[in-house]
N, C-alpha and C positions, 0 to 999 in steps of 0.2 A: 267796592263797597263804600269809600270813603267819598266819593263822586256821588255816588247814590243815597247818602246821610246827607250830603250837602242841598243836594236839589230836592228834596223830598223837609228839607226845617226850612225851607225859604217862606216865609209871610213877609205881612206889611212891615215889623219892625225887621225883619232881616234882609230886607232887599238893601243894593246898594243905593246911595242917593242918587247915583245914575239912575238905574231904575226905577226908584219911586217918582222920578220927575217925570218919566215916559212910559206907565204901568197903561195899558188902556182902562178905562173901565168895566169893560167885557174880558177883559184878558184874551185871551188865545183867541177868543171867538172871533174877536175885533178885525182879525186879519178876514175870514171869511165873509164878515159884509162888507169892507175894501174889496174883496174880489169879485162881487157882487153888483156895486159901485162900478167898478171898471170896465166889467164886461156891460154895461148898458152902451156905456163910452165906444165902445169897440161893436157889439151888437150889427150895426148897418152894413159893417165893412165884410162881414159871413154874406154878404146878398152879392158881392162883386164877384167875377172870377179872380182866379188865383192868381194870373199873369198880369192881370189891372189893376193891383195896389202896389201902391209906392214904400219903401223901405218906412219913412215914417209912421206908413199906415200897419205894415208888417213887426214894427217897434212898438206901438202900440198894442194891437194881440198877443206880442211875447212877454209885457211887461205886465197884463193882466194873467197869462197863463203862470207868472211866474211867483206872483203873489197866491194865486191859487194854491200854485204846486205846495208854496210854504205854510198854506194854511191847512194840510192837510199832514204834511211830512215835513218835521224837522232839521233835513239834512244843514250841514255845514254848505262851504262853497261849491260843494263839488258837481252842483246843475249846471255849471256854468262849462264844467268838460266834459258833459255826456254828448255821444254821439247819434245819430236818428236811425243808424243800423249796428247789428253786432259788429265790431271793431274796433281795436285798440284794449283800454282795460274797462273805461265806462261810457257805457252804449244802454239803449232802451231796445226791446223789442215784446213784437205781440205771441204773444202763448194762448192761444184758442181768441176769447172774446178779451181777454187781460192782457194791462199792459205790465210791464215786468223792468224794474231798473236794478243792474249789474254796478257795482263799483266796486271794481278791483283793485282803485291806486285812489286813498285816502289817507287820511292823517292817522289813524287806528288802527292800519291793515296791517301791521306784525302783530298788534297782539288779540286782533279780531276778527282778522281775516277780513274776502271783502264782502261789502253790505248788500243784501238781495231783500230788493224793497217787489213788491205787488203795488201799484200804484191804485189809488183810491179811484171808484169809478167815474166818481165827479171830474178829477183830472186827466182819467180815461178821455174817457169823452170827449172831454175838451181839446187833448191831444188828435184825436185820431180829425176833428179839425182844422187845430192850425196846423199839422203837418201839411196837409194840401196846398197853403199858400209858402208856408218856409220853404218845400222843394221845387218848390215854382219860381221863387223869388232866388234862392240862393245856391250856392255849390259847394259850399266850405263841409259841411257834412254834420256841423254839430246844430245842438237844439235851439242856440240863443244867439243871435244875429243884433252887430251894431246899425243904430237911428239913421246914420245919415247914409251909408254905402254897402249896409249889408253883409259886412264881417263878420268873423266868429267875435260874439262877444266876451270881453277878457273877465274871469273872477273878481277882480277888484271893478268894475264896470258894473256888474251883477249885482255886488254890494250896494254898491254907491245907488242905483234904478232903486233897490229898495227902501234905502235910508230917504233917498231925495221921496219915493212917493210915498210912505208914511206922514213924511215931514209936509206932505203939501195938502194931502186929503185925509190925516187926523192930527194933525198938527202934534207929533211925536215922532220921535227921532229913533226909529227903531231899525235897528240892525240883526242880522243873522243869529250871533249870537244871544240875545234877546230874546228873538222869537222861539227858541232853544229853550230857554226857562221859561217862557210864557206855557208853551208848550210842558215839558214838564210839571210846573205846577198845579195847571189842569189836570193832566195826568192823575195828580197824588189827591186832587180833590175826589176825583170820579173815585177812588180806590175808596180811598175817605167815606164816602157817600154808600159807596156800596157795602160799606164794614158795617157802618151805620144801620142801613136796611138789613143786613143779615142779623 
């Protein structure tokens, strides 16, 4: 409750000045035309096949699929340990035409158990894509593969792809936890709005 008072009084004068110096002006939206952005970037490289692009080229499409994914779903770090089939504790798989993500081993799982996301169709979509070149390109089994040789890529790697491309194509330093409040803010607006309307 006390968590949920906190994110829900957050405005302009109550952000930290962290914050207030990296707020975009679209807020939360701001992530999904950076995803937008990116995928023009990456667009050509869908015409190749799967076994002729190069790890850079394969770092590229995970680095737009992954700003996507966050502009749709809040998660914490935990994209960074899901697996591309059911295995281990978090794994993604397809349920009819949906993609469906499992995380069993999070920061919150004693007292929330673990998080069963439906994944949004826009990152559907995009998923059932660049799987075809990641399992083409890779063996490691999970979703997010390192630039230069194709590794599972590490959590704090994850972080960092997202702060460095914030920081390079809106000139804001936005981190995980950020996109978290960005995200709930919006949130309490749209509630906001629709209290309004009713």
């Amino acid at each position: 409750e006390s968590t949920t008072m906190y994110n829900k009084e957050r405005d302009t004068q109550k952000r930290t000045k962290r914050e207030s110096a990296n707020w975009p002006k679209e807020g939360y939206r701001a992530l999904a035309k950076l995803a937008n952005e990116l995928y023009k970037d990456v667009e050509h490289l869908y015409e190749k096949a799967p076994a002729k692009i190069t790890y850079p080229e394969l770092w590229q499409m995970m680095r737009h699929f992954v700003i996507l994914f966050y502009s749709k779903h809040a998660l914490r770090g935990d994209l960074a340990d899901i697996r591309i089939k059911r295995a281990g504790s978090n794994y993604i798989e397809k349920k009819g035409k949906k993609w469906h993500m499992h995380v069993g081993q999070h920061k919150t799982v004693k007292a929330h158990g673990p998080i069963e996301l439906d994944l949004d169709d826009a990152v559907g979509k995009q998923l059932d894509k660049y799987l075809l070149y990641l399992r083409a390109k890779t063996k490691h089994g999970y979703l997010l593969s390192t630039k230069r040789y194709g590794n599972k890529l590490t959590r704090k790697d994850m972080m960092q792809l997202i702060r460095t491309t914030t920081k390079d194509r809106l000139g804001l330093n936005i981190g995980i936890q950020m996109i978290r409040v960005l995200k709930t803010t919006d949130h309490f607006k749209s509630i906001d709005e629709s209290a309004k309307l009713r």
